[in-house]
C-alpha positions as CSV (number, residue, x, y, z in Angstrom):
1,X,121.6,105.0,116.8
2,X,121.7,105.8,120.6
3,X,123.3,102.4,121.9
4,X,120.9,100.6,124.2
5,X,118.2,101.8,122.7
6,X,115.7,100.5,120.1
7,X,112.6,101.4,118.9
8,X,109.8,99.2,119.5
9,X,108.8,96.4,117.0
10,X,105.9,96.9,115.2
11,X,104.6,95.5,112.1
12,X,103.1,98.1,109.5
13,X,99.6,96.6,108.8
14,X,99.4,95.0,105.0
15,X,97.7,97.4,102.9
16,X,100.4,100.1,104.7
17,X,103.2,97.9,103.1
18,X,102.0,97.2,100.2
19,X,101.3,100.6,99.4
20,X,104.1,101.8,101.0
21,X,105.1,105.9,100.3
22,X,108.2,105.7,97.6
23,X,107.5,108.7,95.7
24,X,110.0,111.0,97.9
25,X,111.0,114.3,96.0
26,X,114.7,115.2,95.6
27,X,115.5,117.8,97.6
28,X,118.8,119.8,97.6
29,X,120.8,120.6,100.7
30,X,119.9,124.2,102.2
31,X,121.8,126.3,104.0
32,X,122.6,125.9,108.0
33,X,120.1,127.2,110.1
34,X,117.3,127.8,107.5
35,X,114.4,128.5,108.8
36,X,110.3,128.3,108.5
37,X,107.4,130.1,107.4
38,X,107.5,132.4,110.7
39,X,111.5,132.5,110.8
40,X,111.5,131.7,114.2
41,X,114.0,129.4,115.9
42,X,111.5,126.7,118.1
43,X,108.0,128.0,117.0
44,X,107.6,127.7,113.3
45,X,105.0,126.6,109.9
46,X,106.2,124.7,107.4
47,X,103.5,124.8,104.2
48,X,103.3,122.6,100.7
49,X,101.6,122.0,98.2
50,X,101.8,119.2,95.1
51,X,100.1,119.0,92.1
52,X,99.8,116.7,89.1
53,X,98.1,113.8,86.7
54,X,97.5,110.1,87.1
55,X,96.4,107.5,84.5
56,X,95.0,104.2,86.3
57,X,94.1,102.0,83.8
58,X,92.2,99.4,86.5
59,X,90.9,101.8,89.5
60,X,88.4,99.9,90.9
61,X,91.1,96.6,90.1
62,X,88.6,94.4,88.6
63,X,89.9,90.9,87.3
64,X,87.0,91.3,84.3
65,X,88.7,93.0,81.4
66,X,85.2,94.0,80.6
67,X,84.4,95.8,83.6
68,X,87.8,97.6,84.1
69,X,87.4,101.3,84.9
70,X,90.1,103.4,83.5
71,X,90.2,106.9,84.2
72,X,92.9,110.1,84.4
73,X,92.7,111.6,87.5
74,X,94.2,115.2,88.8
75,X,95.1,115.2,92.4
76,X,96.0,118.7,94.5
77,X,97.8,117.6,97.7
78,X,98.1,120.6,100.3
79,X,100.0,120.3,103.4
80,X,101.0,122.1,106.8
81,X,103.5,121.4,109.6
82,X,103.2,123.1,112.9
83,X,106.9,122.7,115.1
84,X,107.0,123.9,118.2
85,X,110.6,123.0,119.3
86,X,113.9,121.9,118.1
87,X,113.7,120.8,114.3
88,X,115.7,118.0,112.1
89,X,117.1,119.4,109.0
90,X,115.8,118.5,105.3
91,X,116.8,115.7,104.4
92,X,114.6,112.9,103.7
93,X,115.7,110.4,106.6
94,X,114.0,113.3,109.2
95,X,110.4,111.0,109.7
96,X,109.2,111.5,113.1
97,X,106.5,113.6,111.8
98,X,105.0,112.2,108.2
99,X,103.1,113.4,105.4
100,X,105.0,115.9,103.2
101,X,104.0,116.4,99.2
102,X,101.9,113.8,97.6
103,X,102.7,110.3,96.7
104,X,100.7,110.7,93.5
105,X,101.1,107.0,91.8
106,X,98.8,106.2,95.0
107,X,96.5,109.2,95.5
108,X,97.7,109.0,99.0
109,X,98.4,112.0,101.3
110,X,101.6,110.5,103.0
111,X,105.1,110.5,102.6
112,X,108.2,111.1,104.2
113,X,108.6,114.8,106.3
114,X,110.9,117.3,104.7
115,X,111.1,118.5,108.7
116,X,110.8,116.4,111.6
117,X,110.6,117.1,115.3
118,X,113.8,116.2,117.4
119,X,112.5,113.6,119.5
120,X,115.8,114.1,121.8
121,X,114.5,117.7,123.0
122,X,111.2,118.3,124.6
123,X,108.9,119.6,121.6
124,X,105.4,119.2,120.0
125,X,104.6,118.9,116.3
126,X,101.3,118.8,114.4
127,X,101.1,117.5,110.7
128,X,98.2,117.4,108.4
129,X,98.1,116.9,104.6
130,X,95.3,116.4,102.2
131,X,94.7,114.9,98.7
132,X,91.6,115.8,96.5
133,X,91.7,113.7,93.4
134,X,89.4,114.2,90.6
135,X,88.3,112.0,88.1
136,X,87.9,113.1,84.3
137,X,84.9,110.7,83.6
138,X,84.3,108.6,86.5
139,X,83.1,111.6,89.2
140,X,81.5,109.4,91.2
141,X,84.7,108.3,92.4
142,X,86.0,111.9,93.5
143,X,87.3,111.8,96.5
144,X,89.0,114.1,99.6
145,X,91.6,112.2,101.6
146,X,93.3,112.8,105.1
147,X,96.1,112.2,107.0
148,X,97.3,114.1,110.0
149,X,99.9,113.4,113.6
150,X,100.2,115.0,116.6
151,X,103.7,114.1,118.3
152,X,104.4,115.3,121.7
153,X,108.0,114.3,123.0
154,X,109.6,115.4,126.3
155,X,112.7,113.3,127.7
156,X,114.6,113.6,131.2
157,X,118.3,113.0,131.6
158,X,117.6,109.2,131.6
159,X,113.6,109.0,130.9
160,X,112.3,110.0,127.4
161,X,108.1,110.0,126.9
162,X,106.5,110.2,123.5
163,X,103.0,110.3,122.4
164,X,101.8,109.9,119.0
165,X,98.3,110.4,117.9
166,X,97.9,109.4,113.6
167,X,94.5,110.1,111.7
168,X,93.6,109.0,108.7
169,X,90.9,109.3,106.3
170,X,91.6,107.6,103.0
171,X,89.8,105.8,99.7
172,X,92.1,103.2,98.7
173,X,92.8,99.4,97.9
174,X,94.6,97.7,100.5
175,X,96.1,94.2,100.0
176,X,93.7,91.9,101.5
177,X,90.3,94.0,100.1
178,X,91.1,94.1,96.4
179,X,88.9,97.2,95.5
180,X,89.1,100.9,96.0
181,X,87.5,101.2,99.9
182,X,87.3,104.3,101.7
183,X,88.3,103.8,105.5
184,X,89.1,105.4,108.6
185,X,92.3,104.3,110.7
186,X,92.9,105.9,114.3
187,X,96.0,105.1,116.1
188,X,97.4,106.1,119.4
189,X,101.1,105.0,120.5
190,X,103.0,106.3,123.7
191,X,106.1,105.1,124.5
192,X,109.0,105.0,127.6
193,X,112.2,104.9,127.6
194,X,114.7,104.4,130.9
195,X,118.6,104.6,130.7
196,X,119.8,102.1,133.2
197,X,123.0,102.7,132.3
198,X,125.2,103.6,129.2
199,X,124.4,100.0,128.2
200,X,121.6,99.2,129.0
201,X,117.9,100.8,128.8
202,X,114.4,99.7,129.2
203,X,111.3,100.5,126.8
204,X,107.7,99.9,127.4
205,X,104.9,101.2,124.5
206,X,101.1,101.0,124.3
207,X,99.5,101.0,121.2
208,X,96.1,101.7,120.3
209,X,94.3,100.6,116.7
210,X,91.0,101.8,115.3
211,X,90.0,101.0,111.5
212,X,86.9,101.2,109.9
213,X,85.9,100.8,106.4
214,X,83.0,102.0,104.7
215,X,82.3,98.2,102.6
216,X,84.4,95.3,105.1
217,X,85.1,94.5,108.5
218,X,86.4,97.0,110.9
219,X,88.4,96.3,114.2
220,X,90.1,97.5,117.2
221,X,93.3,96.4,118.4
222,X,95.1,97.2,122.1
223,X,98.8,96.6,122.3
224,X,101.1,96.4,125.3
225,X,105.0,95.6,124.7
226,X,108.3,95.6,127.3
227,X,111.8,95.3,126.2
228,X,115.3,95.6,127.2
229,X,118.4,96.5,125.4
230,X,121.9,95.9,125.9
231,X,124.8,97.7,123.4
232,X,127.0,94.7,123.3
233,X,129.8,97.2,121.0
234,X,129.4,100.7,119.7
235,X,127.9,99.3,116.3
236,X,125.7,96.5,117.9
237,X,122.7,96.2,120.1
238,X,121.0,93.4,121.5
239,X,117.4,92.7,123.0
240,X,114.9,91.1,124.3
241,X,111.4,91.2,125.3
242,X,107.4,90.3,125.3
243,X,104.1,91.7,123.4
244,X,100.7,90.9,124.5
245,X,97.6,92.3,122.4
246,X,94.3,92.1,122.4
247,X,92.2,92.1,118.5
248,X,88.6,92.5,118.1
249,X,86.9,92.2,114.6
250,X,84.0,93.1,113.9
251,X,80.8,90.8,114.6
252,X,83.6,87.8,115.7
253,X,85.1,86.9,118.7
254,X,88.1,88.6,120.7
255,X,91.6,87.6,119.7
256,X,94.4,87.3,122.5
257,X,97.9,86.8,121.3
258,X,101.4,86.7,123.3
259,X,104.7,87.3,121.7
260,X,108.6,86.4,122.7
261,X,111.0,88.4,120.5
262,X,114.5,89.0,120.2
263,X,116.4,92.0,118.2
264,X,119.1,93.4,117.3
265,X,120.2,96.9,116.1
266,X,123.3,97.0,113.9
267,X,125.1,100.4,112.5
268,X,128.7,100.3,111.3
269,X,128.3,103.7,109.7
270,X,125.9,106.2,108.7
271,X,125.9,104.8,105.6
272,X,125.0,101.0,106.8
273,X,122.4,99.3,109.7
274,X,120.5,96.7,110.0
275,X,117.6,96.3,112.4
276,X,115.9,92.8,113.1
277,X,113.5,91.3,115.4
278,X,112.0,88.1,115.7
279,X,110.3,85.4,117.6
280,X,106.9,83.4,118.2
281,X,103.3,84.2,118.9
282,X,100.7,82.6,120.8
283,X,97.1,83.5,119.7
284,X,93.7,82.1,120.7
285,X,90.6,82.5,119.8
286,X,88.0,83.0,122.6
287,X,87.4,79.5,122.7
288,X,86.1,79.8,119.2
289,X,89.2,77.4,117.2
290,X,92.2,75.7,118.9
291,X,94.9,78.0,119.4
292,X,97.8,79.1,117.2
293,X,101.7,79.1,117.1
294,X,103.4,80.9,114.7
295,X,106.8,82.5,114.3
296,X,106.9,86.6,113.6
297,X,109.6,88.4,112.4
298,X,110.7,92.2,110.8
299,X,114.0,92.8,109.1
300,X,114.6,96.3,107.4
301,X,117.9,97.7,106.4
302,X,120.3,100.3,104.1
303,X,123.0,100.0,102.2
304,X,125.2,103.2,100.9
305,X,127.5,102.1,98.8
306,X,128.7,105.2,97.6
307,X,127.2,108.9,98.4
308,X,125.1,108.5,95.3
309,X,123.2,105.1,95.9
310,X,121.1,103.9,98.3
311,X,119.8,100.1,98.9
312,X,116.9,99.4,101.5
313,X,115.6,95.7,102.3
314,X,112.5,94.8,104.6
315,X,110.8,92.0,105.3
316,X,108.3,90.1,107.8
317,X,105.8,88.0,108.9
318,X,102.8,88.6,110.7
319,X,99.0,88.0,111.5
320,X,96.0,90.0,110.7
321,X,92.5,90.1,110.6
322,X,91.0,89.9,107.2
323,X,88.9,92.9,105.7
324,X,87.0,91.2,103.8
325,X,86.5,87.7,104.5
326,X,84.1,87.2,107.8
327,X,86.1,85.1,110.0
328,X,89.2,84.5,109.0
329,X,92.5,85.9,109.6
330,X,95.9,85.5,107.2
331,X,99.7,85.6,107.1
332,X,101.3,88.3,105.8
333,X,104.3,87.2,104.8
334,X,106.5,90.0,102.8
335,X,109.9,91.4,101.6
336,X,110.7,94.6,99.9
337,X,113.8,95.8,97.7
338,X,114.5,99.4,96.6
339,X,117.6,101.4,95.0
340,X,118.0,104.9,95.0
341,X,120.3,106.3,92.6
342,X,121.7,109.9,92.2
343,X,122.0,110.2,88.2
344,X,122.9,114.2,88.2
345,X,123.6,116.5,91.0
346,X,119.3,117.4,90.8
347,X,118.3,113.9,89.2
348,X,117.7,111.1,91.3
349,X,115.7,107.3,90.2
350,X,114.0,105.0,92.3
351,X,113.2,101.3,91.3
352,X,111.5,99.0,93.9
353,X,109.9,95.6,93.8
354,X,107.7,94.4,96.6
355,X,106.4,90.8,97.1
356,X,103.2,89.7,99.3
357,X,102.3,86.0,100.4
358,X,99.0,86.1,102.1
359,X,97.9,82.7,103.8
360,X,94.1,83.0,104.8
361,X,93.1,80.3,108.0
362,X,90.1,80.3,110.0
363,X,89.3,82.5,113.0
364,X,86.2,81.1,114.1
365,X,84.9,78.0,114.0
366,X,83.2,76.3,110.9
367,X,84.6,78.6,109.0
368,X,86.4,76.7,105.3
369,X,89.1,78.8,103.6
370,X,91.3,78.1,101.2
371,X,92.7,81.5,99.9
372,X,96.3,82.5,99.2
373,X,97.5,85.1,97.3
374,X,100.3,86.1,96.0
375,X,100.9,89.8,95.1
376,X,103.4,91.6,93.2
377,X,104.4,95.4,93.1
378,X,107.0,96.7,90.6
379,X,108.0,101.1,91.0
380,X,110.1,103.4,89.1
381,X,110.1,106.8,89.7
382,X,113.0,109.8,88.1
383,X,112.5,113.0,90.7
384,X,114.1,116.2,89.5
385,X,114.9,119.3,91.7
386,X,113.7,122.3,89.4
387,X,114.7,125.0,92.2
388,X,115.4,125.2,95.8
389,X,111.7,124.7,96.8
390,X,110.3,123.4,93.7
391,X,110.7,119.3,92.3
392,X,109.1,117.5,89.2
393,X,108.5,113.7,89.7
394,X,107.4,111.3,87.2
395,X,106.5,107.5,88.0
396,X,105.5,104.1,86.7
397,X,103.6,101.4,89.1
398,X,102.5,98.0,88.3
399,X,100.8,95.6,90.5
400,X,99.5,92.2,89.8
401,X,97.9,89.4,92.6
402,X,97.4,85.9,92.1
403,X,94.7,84.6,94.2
404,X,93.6,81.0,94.6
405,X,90.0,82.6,94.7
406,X,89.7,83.7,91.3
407,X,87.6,86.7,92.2
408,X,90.7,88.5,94.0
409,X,93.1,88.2,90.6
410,X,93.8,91.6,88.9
411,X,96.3,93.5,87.4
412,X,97.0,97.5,87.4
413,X,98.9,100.0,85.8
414,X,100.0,103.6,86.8
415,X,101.6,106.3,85.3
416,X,101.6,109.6,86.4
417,X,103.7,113.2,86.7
418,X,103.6,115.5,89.8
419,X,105.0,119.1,90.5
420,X,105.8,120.2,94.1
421,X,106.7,123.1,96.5
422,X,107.5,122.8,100.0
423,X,109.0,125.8,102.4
């Protein structure tokens, strides 16, 4: 952690949670100085490729026993990652540039970057995957997913600039929806950060938000955020700071929203931090309901308490727009528990649990709700490193929501095995 200096807050949206990318392959360490496709030193490809089966025993997650679809589906993931600059080794902390091999349990082309671009050195990187899955008796529901970056860093002695441009094109069922939806998500980021001192630094960010969905409710979301950051001691930094946004549904009236946030970065070793912010928003409505105060908050940390296991914890709270429910927004509120455990010197297990509350209210006026769900996510996972380029996953996934609106209850089982190869 650079002391002074933290990344700005911001909270995944739900259905990005919830389905957050676990399914990370083992991969063993490589020698010093390895390098890509081309063998270059700053210019270089970096190809993949995954493959496996997937039974889903609910796909489209109906709550009718009699209508549930189940279905075993092949999925063939290919990726590519372009580096033009100074690159991060493989190991599977390296994410400033996403998408590797195939987080299969999900259909989903994202996961964690087996090579990353060294945000500290100027440098651009350009990442794309793919996932074509294919149903065995449901084709209808074949589909061809996306999900590409573009990362352009360059800092000065004290000034460092980033832009980030994310694409994605994906059929999937986020948290709030309840059904497989295929939908379109756009987001632009560039960030600023100023050294004052050793101490202290300044960060500003702008984020732009574009999602549309082929069956709910799209938006578009603008983002502004300032901060400043003190390193109180060499494991601890302070901050503080202010967020203003601007939301707009679809067929509703603009959102405005304010918020005041403190955080603090902790890191006692490489093998322990702790990053938290928190604080209270302000959102109105465009005149269309009396405005709202809530308070927002995101926790995430890690735990190594040997070399061979590794504990993560998130959390937060936050507001959204709802998908699928004309008018109304809800409360996210979520926390997320994983262990990582080296069995063999190629074996490692995963096991993580994941719990949402969503609270729906009214964003509009004369608009009744009186929705709240509660959904639960349970992963394991055993990933085995067959050779230096080649690792054999296998996974289990169940999820289950609780909805006070009958009509959003289901529950869903997973099971699936996947073989990659990335250079």
């Amino acid at each position: 952690m650079c002391h002074g200096q933290l990344l700005p807050s911001q909270s995944p949206r739900p259905d990005q949670q919830s389905e957050a990318p676990l399914y990370l392959p083992l991969h063993p360490p490589r020698p010093e100085g390895a390098t890509g496709l081309l063998g270059r030193e700053r210019v270089d490809l970096y190809p993949r490729l995954a493959a496996g089966l997937l039974y889903n025993d609910n796909v489209t997650l109906s709550r009718n026993r009699d209508t549930k679809l189940g279905d075993v589906i092949g999925i063939v993931s290919p990726g590519l990652a372009f580096i033009a600059g100074e690159t991060a080794g493989s190991n599977l902390g390296d994410t400033a540039i996403r998408n590797s091999t195939l987080t299969l349990e999900l259909g989903r082309p994202t996961a964690a970057a087996n090579r990353a671009l060294v945000t500290s050195s100027p440098g651009v990187s350009v990442d794309y995957s793919a996932a074509f899955s294919f149903f065995a008796e449901h084709s209808s529901l074949n589909s061809i997913e996306h999900a590409a970056r573009i990362l352009m860093a360059y800092p000065f002695p004290r000034l460092s600039l980033r832009l980030q441009q994310d694409v994605e094109a994906l059929a999937e069922s986020p948290v709030d929806v309840g059904t497989r939806v295929g939908h379109r998500t756009y987001q632009t980021l560039f960030d600023a950060t100023y050294s004052l001192s050793e101490l202290t630094s300044f960060q500003g960010a702008l984020n732009q938000t574009i999602s549309d969905y082929d069956l709910g409710i799209g938006r578009r979301e603008w983002q502004a955020s300032a901060f400043v950051n003190y390193a109180l001691t060499q494991m601890i930094t302070a901050g503080g700071g202010v967020t203003v946004g601007l939301l707009e549904p679809d067929q509703l009236p603009t959102q405005y929203y304010e918020q005041a946030r403190v955080r603090m970065g902790y890191e006692a070793t490489e093998f322990i931090h702790l990053d938290a912010s928190g604080g209270l928003e302000w959102r109105q409505f465009g005149g269309a309901r009396s405005d709202a105060l809530s308070p927002v908050f995101d926790i995430s940390g890690s735990y190594a308490p040997t070399e061979r296991t590794v504990l993560t914890l998130s959390a937060g709270r936050g507001s959204e727009s709802s998908v699928v429910l004309l008018g109304q927004n809800y409360t996210d509120s979520t926390v997320t528990l994983s262990l990582r455990q080296q069995i063999a010197n190629r074996v490692s297990g995963i096991m993580m649990v994941s719990y949402h509350n969503l609270s729906y209210n009214a964003a509009t006026s004369g608009i009744q709700t009186s929705r709240n769900d509660d959904y639960y996510l349970v992963r394991l996972a055993v990933n085995v490193a067959l050779a230096p380029r080649f690792f054999l996953g296998s996974f289990y996934q169940l999820r289950r929501n609780v909805s006070t609106e009958s009509t959003f209850d289901y529950k869903n089982n997973q099971i699936g095995i996947a073989l990659s190869w990335d250079y």
